[in-house]
C-alpha positions in Angstrom: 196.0 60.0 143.9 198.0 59.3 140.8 196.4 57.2 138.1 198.7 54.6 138.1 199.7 53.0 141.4 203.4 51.6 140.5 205.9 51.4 137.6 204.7 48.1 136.9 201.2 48.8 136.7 202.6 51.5 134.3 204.7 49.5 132.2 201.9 46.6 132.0 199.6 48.8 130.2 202.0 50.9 128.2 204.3 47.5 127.0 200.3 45.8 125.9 199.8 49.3 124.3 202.9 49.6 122.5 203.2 46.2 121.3 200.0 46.6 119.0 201.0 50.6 117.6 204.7 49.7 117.4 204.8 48.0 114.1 201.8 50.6 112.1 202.2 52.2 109.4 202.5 55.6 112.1 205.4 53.7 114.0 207.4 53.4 110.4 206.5 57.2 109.9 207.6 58.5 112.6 211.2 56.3 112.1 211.4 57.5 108.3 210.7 61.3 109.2 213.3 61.0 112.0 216.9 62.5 110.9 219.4 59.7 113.1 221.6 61.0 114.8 225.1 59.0 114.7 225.6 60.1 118.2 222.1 58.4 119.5 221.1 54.9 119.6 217.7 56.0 121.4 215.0 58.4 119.1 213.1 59.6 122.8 213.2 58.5 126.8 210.1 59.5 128.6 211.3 59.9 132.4 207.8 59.5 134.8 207.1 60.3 138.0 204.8 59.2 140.7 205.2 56.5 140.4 208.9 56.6 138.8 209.2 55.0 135.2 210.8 55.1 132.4 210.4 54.2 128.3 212.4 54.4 125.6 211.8 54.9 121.8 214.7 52.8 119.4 214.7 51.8 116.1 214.3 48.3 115.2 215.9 46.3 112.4 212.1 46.3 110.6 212.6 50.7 110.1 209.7 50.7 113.0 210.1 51.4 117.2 210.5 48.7 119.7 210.3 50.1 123.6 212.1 50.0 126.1 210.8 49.9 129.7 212.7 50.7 133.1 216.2 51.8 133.2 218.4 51.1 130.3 222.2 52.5 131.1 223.4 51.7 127.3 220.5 54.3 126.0 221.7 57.5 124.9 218.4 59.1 123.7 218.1 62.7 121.4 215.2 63.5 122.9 214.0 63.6 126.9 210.9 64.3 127.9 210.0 64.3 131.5 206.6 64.8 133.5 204.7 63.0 136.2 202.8 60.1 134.8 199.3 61.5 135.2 200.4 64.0 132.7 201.9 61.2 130.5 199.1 59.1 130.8 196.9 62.0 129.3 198.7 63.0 126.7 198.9 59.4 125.2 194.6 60.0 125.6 194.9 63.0 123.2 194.0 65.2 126.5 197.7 67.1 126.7 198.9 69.2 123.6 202.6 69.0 124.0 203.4 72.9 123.3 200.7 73.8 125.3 202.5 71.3 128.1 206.1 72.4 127.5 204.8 76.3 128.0 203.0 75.2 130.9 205.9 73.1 132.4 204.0 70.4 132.8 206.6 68.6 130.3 210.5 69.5 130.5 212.1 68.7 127.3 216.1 67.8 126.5 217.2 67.9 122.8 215.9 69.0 119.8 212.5 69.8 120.4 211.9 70.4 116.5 212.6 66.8 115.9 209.6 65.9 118.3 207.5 68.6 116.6 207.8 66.4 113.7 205.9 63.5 115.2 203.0 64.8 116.8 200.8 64.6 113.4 201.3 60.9 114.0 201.3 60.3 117.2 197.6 61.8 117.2 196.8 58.8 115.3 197.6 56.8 118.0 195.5 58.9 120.8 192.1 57.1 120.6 193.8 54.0 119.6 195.1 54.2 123.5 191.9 54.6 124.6 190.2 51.6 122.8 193.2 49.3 124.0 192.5 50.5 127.6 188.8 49.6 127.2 189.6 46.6 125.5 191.9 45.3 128.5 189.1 46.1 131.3 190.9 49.3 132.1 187.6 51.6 131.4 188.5 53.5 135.1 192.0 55.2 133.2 189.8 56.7 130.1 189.3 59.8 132.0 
């Protein structure tokens, strides 16, 4: 049984989520050690499955990320990453290295994975944050 039941359980706790990490001192990071490309108006789409989602990564006018949830034509992203959301769910815990995850194809990856490679250090920052929003929400049952 996958962890989250539909999209818009998905996107409940991911949009909560993301609206506290988006503007941190990581979120900024991550947009200054990101080489724009002219060609992109989207740094990374994650594309979920069971149940089918997806999020967006773009800059916003403050040099930090605002997301994008659910299907967003006029996004042209660098950077795809696709995976069922149980997978996706756990590697926002810290639980899913994302090498490890592209060897294993548990991940499929478009663009320049380098680029992503980049990120990781701060993203890790953000993996027990995850987990004490989930707590904090009443969502104990999805720290696994």
């Amino acid at each position: 049984m996958a962890i989250f039941q539909s999209a818009e359980e998905m996107y409940q706790v991911y949009e909560g989520f993301f609206n506290e990490v988006k503007d941190t001192e990581q979120a900024k990071a991550i947009m200054s050690s990101y080489q724009k490309s002219d060609q992109h108006n989207a740094l990374v789409q994650y594309i979920y499955h069971n149940p089918e989602a997806k999020m967006a990564w773009v800059e916003n006018d403050r040099g930090s990320i605002d997301v994008v949830f659910g299907d967003a034509e006029e996004l042209n992203p660098e950077l795809t990453f696709e995976m069922t959301s149980d997978v996706g769910h756990r590697f926002w815990l810290g639980e899913v290295d994302l090498t490890q995850a592209l060897a294993r194809q548990q991940m499929k990856a478009t663009g320049p994975l380098s680029k992503s490679l980049k990120v990781v250090p701060q993203l890790k920052q953000w993996y027990p944050l995850y987990r004490e929003y989930l707590k904090r929400i009443g969502r104990e049952e999805l720290v696994v």
